[in-house]
C-alpha angles and dihedrals in degrees: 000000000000091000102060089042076059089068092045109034115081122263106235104209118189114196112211119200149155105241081203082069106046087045090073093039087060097255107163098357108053110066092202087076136082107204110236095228084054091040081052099045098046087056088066091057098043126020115070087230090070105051100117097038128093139174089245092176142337117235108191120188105223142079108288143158114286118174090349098303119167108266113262089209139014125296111254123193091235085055085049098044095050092048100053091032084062093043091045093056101027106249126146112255131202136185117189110176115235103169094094092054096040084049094056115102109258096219130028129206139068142254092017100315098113129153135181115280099256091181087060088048092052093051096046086061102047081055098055092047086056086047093046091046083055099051088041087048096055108034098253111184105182129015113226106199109193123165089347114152106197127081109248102230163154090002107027089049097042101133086224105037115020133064097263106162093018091071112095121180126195119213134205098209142039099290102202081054113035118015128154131074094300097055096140084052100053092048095045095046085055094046087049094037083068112032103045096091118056100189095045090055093055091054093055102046081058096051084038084057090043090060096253109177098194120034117198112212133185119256115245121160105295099088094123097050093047091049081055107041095041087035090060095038091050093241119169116236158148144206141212142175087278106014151047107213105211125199103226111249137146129293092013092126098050113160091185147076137182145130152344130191108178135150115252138246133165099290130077113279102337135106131106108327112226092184138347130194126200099182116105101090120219109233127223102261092010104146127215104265093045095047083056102048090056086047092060089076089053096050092053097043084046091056097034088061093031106050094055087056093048101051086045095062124111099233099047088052088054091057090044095065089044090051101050090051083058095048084054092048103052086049100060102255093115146338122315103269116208119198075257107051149288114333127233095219124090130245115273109238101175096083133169108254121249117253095210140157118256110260 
């Protein structure tokens, strides 16, 4: 029963960003770009695909403007343009502030002796309960990270509780290569760590031909973005005071970037990949905002094909339907529902309100 009302009731997506992010991607200021949450939105009024699937809310993780409070940070046009992009189209729109608990020192203690801020951990959690009491508030089926620069963790991933298996990402980069929050520099710094010199590359495709197993270039400011990338990749290297030493292994030489749509677990970028894409090609001379912007292409096409597979698959609608029963739960229309069985405590009536814009 619940599974055929899967393939009928609508599937209620919130898309969860950092509007810091998607500033310096462009979002709301830089007219070459679809934004990924309107690319997303206007699938589900137009591509078959996309038929039983809606943008049911927004959930940004900055300081923002609730009930008219006075802005905790500066407005930004990626912020804007998320809030009245949410009231134009009548979805729910939350801000929860983060910045208190991200400012916060990840380790305490002096001379050596430090530990983990327990004090951090402890207000991260109380944040993603806030963010799980949202999702559960408002019936929210499937969580859409997307330039959202904080790990879901401990409460949103609790096997039980959260929302672990229902939590997609889309990533503008190769995520096996070059995860993190810098992935179009890291892609660009390897394309250019390779490509500067005319006359040295040369040289290397011919060694490389020759069967060298080991290739010796010259270093040449790139040096954060290659310990990333090869590090990663598990390439083997070396450095000195005029060259990085690099063991010969595949994709080293890459000239591209693209995209990564993966479902997300408790570690950067990583998780079960659902689709990547390696198309968009890095130009000699390209510079970092521009490589981003023709990626942007690339990351949309990349979730437009990527998000049907994934709700079709049997696993996730298995979750769905789990899911639903805990939504249900949570809002008082029968008893709590764990992955393992009915609960014997009761519904919690007593719940934070939600800070929305009108529909």
């Amino acid at each position: 029963m619940e599974n055929s009302q899967n393939a009928t009731q609508k599937i209620r997506v919130c898309y969860v960003t950092s509007p810091r992010e998607l500033q310096g991607e462009g979002v709301g200021h830089d007219s070459r770009i679809v934004p990924t949450l309107e690319y997303l939105h206007n699938l589900t009024k137009t591509n078959p695909l996309y038929k039983n699937v809606e943008i049911a809310a927004v959930f940004v993780d900055d300081s923002g403007r609730e009930q008219g409070r006075q802005m905790l940070e500066q407005e930004t046009a990626a912020y804007a343009y998320l809030r009245n992009f949410c009231a134009q189209n009548g979805i729910t729109f939350q801000t929860e502030e983060s910045k208190t608990w991200r400012s916060m020192p990840l380790y305490t203690g002096e001379n050596g002796s430090k530990t983990k801020n327990a004090a951090k951990h402890d207000a991260k959690v109380q944040y993603e309960e806030r963010m799980l009491s949202f999702m559960r508030e408002n019936n929210i089926d499937v969580v859409f990270s997307d330039s959202y620069t904080v790990l879901f963790n401990s409460v949103m991933l609790d096997e039980k509780r959260g929302y672990p298996g229902l939590i997609v990402n889309i990533h503008p980069g190769i995520a096996t290569e070059v995860p993190g929050v810098f992935p179009t520099r890291d892609a660009l710094g390897r394309a250019n760590f390779f490509t500067d010199d005319a006359t040295e590359r040369k040289a290397l495709q011919e060694q490389l031909a020759n069967g060298a197993e080991w290739l010796s270039i010259h270093r040449n400011g790139h040096d954060a973005s290659i310990a990333n990338v090869f590090s990663k990749m598990g390439v083997e290297y070396t450095t000195d005071e005029t060259h990085t030493h690099i063991k010969v292994a595949p994709n080293i030489f890459r000239q591209t970037t693209g995209a990564t749509f993966h479902i997300v677990d408790a570690e950067v970028d990583h998780g079960p990949v659902v689709l990547m894409n390696t198309s968009t090609p890095i130009r000699t001379g390209c510079t970092e905002h521009q490589l981003r912007v023709d990626n942007y292409h690339t990351k949309n096409n990349t979730v437009g094909r990527a998000f049907p597979m994934f709700l079709r698959n049997p696993e996730t609608q298995q979750r769905l339907t789990e899911n639903r029963m805990r939504n249900r739960a949570f809002n008082g229309e029968m008893h709590p529902v764990t992955r393992w069985g009915v609960a014997t405590n009761p519904v919690k009536q007593d719940r934070r309100p939600v800070i929305a814009m009108p529909r």
